[in-house]
N, CA, C and O atoms as CSV, one atom per row, in Angstrom:
chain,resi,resn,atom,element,x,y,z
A,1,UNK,N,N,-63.040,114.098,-16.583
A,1,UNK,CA,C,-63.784,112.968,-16.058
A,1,UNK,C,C,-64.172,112.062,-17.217
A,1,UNK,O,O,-64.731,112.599,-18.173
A,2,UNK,N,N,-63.977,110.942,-17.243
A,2,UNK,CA,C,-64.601,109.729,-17.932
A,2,UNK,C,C,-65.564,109.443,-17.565
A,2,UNK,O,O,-65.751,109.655,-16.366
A,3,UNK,N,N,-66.679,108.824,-18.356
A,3,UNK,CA,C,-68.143,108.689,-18.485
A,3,UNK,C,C,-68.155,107.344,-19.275
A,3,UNK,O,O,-67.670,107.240,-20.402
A,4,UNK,N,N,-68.924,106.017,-18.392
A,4,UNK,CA,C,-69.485,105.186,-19.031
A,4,UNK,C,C,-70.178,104.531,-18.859
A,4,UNK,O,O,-69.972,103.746,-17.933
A,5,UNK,N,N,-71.310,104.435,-19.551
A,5,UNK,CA,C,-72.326,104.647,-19.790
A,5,UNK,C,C,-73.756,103.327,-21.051
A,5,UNK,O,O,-73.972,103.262,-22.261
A,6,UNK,N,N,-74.111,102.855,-20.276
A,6,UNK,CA,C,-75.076,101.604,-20.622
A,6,UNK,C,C,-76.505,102.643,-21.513
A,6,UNK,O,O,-77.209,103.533,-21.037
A,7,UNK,N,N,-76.495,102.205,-22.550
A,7,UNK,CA,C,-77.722,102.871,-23.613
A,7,UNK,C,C,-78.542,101.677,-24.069
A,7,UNK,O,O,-78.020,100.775,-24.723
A,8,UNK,N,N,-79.727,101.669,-23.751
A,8,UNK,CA,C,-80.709,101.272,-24.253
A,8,UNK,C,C,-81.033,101.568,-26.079
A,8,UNK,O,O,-80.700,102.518,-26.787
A,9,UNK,N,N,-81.602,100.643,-26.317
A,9,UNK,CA,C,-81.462,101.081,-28.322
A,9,UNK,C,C,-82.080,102.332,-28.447
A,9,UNK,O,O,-81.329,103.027,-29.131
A,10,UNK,N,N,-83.223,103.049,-28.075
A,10,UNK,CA,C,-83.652,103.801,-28.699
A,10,UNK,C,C,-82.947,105.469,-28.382
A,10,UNK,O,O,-83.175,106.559,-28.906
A,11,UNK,N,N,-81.741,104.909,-26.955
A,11,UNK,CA,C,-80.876,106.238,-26.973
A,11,UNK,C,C,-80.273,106.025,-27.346
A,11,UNK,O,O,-79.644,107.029,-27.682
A,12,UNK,N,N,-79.747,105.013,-27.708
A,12,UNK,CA,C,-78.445,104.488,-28.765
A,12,UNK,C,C,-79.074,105.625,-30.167
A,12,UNK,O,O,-78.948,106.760,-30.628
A,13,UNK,N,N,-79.621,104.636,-30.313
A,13,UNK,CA,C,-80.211,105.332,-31.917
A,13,UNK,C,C,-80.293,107.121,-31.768
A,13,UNK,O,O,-79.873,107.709,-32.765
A,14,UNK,N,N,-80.711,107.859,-30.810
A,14,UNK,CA,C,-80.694,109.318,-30.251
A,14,UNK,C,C,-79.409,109.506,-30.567
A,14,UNK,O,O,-79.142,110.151,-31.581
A,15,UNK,N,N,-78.485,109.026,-29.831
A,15,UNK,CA,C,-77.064,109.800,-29.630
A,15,UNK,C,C,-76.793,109.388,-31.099
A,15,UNK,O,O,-76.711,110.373,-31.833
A,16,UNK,N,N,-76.679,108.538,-31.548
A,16,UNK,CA,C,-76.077,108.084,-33.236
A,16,UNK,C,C,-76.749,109.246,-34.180
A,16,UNK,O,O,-76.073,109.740,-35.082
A,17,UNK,N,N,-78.071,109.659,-33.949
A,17,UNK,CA,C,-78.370,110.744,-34.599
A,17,UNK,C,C,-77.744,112.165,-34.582
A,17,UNK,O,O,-77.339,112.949,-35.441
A,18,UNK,N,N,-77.835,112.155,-33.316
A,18,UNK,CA,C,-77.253,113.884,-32.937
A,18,UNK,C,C,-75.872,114.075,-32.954
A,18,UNK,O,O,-75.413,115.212,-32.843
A,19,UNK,N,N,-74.829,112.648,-33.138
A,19,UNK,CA,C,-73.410,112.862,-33.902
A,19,UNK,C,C,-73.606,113.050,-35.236
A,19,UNK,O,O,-72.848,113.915,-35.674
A,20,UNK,N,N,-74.298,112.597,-36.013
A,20,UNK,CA,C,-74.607,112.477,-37.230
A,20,UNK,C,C,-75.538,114.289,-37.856
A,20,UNK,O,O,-75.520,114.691,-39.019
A,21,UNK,N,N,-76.174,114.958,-36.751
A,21,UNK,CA,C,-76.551,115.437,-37.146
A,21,UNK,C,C,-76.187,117.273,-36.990
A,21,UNK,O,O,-76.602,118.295,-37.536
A,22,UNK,N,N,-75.228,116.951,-35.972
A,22,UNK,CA,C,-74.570,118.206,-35.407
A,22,UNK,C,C,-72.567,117.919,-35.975
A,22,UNK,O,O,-71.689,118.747,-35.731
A,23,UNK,N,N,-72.373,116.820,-36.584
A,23,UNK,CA,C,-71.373,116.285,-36.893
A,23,UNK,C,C,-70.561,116.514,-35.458
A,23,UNK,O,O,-69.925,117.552,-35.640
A,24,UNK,N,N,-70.412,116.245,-34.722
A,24,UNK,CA,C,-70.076,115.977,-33.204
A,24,UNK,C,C,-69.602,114.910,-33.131
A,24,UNK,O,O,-69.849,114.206,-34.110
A,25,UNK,N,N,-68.707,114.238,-31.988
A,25,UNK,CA,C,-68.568,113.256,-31.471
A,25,UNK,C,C,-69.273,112.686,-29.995
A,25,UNK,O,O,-69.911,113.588,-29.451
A,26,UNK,N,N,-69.287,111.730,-29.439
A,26,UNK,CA,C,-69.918,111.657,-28.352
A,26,UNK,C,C,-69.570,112.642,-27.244
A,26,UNK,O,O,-70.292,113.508,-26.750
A,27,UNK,N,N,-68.556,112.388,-27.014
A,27,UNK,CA,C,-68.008,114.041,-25.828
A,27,UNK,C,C,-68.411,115.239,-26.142
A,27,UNK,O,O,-68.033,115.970,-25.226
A,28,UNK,N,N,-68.979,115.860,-26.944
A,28,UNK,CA,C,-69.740,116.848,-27.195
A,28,UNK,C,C,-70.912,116.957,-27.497
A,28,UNK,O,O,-71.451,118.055,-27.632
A,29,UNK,N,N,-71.574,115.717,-27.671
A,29,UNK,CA,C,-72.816,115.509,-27.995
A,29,UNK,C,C,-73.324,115.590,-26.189
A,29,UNK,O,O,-74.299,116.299,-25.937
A,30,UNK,N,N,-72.796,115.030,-25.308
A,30,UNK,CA,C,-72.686,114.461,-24.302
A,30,UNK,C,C,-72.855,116.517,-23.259
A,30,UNK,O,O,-73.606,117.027,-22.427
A,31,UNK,N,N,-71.774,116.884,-23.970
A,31,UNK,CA,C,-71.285,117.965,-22.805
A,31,UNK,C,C,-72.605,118.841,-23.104
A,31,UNK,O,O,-73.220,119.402,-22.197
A,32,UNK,N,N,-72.954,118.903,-24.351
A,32,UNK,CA,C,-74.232,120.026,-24.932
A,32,UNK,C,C,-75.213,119.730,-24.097
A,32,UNK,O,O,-75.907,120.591,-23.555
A,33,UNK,N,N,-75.408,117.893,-23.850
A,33,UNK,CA,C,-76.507,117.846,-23.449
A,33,UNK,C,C,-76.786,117.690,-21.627
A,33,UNK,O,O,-77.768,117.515,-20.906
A,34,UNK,N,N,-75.623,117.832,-21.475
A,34,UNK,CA,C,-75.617,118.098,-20.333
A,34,UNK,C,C,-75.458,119.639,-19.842
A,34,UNK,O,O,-75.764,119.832,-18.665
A,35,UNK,N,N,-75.084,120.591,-20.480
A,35,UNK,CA,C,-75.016,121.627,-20.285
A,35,UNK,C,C,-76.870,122.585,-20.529
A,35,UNK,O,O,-77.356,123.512,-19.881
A,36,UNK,N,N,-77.378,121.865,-21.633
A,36,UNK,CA,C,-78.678,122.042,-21.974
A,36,UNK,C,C,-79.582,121.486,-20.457
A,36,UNK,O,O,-80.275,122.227,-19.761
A,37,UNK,N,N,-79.363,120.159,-20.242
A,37,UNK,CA,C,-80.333,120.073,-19.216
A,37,UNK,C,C,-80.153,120.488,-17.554
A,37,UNK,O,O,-81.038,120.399,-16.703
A,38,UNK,N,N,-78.527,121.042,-17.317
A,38,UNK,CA,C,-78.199,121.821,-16.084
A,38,UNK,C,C,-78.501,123.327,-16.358
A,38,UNK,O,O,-78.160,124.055,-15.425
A,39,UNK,N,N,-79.127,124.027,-17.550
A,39,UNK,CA,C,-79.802,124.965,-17.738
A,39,UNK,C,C,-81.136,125.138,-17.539
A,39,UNK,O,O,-81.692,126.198,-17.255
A,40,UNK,N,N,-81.807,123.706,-17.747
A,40,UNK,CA,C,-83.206,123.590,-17.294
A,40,UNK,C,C,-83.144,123.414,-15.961
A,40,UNK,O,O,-83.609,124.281,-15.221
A,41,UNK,N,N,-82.765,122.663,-15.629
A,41,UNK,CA,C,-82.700,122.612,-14.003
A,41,UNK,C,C,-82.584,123.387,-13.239
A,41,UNK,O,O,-83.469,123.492,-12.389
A,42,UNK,N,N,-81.185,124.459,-13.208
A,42,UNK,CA,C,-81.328,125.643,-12.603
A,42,UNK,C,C,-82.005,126.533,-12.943
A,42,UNK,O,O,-82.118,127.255,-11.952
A,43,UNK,N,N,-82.691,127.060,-13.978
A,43,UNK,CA,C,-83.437,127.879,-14.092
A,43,UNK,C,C,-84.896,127.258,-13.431
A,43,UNK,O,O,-85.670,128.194,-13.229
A,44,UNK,N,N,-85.270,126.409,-13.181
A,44,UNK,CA,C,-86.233,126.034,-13.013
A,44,UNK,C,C,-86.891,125.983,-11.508
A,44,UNK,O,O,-86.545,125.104,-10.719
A,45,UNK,N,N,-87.788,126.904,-11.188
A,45,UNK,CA,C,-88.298,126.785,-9.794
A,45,UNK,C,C,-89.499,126.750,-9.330
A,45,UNK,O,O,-90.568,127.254,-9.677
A,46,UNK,N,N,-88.895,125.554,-7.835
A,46,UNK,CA,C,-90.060,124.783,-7.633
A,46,UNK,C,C,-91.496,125.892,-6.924
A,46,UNK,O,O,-91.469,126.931,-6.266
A,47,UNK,N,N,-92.581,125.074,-7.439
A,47,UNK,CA,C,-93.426,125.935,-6.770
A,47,UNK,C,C,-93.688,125.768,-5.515
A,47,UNK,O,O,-93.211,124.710,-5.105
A,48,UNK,N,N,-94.193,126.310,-4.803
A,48,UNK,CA,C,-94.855,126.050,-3.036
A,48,UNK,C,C,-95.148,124.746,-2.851
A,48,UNK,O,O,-94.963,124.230,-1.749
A,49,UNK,N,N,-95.453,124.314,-3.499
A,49,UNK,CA,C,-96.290,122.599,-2.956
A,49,UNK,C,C,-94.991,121.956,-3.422
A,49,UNK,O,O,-94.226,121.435,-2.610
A,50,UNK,N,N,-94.765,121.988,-4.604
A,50,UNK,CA,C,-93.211,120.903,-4.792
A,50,UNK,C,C,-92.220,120.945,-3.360
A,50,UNK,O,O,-91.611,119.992,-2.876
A,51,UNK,N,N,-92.277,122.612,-2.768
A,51,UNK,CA,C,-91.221,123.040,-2.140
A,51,UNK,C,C,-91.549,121.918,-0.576
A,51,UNK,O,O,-90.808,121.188,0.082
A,52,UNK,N,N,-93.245,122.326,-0.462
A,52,UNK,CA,C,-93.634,121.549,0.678
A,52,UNK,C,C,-93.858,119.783,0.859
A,52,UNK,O,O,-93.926,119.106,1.885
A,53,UNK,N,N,-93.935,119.390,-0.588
A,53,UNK,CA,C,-94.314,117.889,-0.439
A,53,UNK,C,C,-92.770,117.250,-0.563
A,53,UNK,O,O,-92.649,116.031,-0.440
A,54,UNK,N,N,-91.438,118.192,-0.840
A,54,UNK,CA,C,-90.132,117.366,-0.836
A,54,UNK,C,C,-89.423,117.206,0.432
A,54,UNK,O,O,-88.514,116.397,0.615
A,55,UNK,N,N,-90.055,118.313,1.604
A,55,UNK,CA,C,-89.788,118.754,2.679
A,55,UNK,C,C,-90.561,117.489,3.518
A,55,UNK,O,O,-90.092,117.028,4.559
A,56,UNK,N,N,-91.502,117.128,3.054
A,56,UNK,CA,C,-92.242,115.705,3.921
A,56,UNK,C,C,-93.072,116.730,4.768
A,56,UNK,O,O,-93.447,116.178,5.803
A,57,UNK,N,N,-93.441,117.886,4.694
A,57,UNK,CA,C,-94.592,119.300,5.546
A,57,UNK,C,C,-96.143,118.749,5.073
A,57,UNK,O,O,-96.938,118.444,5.962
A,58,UNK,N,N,-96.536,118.634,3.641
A,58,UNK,CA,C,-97.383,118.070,3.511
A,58,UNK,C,C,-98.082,116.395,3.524
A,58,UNK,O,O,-97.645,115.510,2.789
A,59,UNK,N,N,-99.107,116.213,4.400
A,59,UNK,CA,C,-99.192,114.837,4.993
A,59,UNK,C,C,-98.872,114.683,5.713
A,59,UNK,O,O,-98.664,113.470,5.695
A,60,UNK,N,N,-98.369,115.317,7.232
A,60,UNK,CA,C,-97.790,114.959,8.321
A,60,UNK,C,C,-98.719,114.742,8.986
A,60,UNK,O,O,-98.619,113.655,9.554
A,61,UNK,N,N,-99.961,115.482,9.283
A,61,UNK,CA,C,-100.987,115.480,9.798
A,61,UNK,C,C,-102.190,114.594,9.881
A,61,UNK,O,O,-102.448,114.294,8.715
A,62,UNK,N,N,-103.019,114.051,10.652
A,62,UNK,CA,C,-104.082,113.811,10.244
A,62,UNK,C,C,-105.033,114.144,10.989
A,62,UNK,O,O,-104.761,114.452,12.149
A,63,UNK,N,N,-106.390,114.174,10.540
A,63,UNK,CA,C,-107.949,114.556,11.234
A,63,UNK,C,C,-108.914,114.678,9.990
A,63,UNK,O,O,-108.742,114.265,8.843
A,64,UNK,N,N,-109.821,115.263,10.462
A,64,UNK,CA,C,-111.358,115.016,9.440
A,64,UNK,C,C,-111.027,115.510,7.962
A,64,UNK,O,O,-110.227,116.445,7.985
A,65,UNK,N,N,-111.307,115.247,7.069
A,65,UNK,CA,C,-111.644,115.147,6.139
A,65,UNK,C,C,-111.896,116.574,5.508
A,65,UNK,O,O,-111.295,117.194,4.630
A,66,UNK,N,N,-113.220,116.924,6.427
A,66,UNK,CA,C,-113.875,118.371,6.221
A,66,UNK,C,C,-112.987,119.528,7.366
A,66,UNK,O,O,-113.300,120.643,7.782
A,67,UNK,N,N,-112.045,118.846,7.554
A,67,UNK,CA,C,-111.591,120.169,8.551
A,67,UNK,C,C,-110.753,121.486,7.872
A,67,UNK,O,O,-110.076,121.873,8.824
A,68,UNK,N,N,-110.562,122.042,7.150
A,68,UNK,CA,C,-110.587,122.966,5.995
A,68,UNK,C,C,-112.005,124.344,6.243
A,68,UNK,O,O,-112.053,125.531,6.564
A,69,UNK,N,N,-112.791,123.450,5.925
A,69,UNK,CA,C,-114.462,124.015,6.137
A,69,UNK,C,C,-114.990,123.578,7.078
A,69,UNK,O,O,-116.219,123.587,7.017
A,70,UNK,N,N,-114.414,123.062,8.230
A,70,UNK,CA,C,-115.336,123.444,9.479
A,70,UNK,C,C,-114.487,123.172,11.009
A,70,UNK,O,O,-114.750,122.554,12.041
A,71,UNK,N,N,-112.945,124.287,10.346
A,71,UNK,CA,C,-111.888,124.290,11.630
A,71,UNK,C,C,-113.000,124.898,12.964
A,71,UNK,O,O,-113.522,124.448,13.984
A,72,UNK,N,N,-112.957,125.970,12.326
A,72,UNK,CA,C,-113.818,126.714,13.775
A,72,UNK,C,C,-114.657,125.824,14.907
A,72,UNK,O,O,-114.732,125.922,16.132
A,73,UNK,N,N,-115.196,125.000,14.038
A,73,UNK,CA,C,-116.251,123.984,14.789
A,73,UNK,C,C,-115.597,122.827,16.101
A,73,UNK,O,O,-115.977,122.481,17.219
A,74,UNK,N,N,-114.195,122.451,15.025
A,74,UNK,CA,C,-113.855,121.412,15.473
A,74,UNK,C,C,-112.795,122.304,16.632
A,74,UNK,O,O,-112.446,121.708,17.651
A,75,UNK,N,N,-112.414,123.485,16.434
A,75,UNK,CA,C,-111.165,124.149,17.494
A,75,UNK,C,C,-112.775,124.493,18.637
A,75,UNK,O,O,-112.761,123.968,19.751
A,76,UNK,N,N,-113.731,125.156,18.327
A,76,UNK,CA,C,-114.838,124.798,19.748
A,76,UNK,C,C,-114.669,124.053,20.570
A,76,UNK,O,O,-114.119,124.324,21.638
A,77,UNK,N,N,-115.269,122.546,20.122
A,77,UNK,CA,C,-115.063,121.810,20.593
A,77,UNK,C,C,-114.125,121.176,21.398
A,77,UNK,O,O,-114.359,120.627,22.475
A,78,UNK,N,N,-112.749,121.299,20.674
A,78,UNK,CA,C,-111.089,120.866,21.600
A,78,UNK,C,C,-111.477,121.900,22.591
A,78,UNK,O,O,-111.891,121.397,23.636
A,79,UNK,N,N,-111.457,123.966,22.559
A,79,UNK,CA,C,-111.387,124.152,23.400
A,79,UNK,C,C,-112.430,123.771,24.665
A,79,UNK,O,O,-112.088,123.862,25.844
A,80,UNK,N,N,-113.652,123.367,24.256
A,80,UNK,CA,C,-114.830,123.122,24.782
A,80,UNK,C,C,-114.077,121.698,25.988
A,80,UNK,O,O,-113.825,121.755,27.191
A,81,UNK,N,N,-113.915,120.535,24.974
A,81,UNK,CA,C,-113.154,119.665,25.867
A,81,UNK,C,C,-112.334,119.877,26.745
A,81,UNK,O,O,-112.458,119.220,27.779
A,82,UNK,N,N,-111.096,120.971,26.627
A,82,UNK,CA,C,-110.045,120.843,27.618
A,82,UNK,C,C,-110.448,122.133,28.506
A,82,UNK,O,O,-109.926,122.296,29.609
A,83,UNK,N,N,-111.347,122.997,28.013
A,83,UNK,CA,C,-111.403,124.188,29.415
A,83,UNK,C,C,-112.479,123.746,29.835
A,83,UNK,O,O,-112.691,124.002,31.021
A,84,UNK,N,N,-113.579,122.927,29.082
A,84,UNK,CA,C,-115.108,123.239,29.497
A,84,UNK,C,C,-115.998,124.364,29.854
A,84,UNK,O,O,-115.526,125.358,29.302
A,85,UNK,N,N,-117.207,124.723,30.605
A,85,UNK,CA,C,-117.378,125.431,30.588
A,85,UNK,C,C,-116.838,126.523,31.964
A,85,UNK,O,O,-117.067,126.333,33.158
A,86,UNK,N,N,-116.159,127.547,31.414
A,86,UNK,CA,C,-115.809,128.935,31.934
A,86,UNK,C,C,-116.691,129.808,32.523
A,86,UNK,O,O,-116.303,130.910,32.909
C-alpha cells in the first residue's frame, strides 16, 4: 500500500528526526510507528463507562436530578399514581 500523506512542520520536523535518529527511511519510520501505536490500541481496554458512553446507554434518560438518592420515593409515588390506593 502507498501512503500520502500532508505533515504539518512540527511532524515534519518529528519524522526528519526519527530518520535521522534510528537511520531509517520514511517506510520504516512509518511501519514502527504504526505498528507501535496498533499495539497500544489493542492492548488497550475500554473501561465500563467508555464502553457505555460509546454505546449512546449513558444519557438516554431523563428525570430528577436527585433520583440516585431518592429512587424509592419517586418509584412510591409512580406506583402510588398508577395503582392508587389498594
Amino acid at each position: 500500500m502507498r501512503i500520502n500523506a500532508r505533515l504539518d512542520e512540527t511532524h515534519s520536523q518529528k519524522l526528519e528526526y526519527l530518520k535521522r535518529a534510528t537511520n531509517s527511511g520514511v517506510s520504516e519510520v512509518v511501519k514502527d510507528a504504526i505498528d507501535a501505536y496498533y499495539e497500544r490500541v489493542k492492548g488497550r481496554k475500554p473501561s465500563a463507562a467508555e464502553i457505555f458512553w460509546k454505546s449512546g446507554f449513558v444519557g438516554i434518560a431523563e428525570g430528577p436530578e436527585d433520583l440516585s438518592a431518592r429512587y424509592k420515593e419517586y418509584l412510591a409515588e409512580g406506583v402510588e399514581a398508577k395503582h392508587g390506593d389498594r
